[in-house]
C-alpha positions as CSV (number, residue, x, y, z in Angstrom):
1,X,-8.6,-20.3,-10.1
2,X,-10.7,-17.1,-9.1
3,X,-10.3,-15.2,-6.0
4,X,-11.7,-12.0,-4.9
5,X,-10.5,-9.5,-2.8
6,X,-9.2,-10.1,0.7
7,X,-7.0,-8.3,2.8
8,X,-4.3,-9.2,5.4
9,X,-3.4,-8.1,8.8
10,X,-1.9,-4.7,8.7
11,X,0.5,-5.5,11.8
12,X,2.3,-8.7,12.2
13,X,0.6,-11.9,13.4
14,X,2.6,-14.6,14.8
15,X,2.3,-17.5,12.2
16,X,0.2,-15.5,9.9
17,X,0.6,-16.3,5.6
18,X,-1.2,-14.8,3.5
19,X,-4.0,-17.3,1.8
20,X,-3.9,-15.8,-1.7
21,X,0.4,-16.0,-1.6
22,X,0.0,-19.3,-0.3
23,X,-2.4,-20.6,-3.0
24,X,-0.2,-18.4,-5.7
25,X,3.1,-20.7,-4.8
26,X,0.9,-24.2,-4.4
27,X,-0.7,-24.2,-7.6
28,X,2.2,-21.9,-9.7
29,X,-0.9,-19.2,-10.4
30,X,1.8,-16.7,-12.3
31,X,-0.8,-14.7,-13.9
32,X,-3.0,-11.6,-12.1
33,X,-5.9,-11.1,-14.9
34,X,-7.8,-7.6,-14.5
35,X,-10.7,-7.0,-17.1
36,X,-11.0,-3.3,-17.5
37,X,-14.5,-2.3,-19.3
38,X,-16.7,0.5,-20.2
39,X,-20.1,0.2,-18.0
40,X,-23.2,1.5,-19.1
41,X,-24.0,5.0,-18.3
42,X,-23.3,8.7,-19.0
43,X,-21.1,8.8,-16.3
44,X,-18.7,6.2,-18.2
45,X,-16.3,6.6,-21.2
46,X,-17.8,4.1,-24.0
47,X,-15.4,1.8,-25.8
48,X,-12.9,1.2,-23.2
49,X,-12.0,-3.1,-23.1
50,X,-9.0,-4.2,-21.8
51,X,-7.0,-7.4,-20.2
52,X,-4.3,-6.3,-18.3
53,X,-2.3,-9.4,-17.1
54,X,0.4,-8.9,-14.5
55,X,3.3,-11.9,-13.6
56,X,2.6,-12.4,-9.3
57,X,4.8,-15.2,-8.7
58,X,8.6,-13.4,-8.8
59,X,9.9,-10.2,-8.7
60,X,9.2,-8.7,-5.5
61,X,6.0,-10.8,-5.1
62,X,8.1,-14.1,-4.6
63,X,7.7,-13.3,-0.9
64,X,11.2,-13.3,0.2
65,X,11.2,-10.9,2.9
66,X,13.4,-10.3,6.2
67,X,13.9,-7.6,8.7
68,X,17.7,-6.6,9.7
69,X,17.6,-4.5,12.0
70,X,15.6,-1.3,11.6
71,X,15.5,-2.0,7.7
72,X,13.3,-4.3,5.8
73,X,14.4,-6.0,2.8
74,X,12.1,-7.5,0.1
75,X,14.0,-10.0,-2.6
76,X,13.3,-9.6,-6.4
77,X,13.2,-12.7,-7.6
78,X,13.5,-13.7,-11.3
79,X,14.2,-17.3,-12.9
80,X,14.4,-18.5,-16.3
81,X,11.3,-20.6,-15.9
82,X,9.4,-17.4,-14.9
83,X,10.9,-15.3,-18.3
């Protein structure tokens, strides 16, 4: 699956999920791939390839989050499937 950058309502909307969160959870997309390379050019640094991969299913991205009272609280999930 690719997806490119989006961005969600900065205030809350009535009803509102994100799309990429949504498609994260329906599909079990766990991994976040972010290529990291030199371009061409003198203003660059040469030699630099990377692959960083980041888990974005659990932890605080399983999108358990509620409000009590003046304090929000965001759940960090982690399961043994997701180890």
């Amino acid at each position: 699956m690719l997806f490119g950058a989006t961005s969600s309502p900065s205030g809350i909307v009535e009803g509102y999920r994100s799309p990429i969160l949504a498609l994260r959870k329906e599909l079990d997309l766990f991994a976040n791939l972010r290529p990291v390379f030199s371009l061409p050019g003198e203003y660059s640094r040469p030699g630099i390839d990377l692959l960083i991969v980041r888990e974005n299913t659990e932890g605080l991205y399983s999108g358990r989050e509620h409000l009590e009272g003046d304090t929000a609280i965001a759940e960090r999930v982690i399961t043994r499937r997701g180890q």
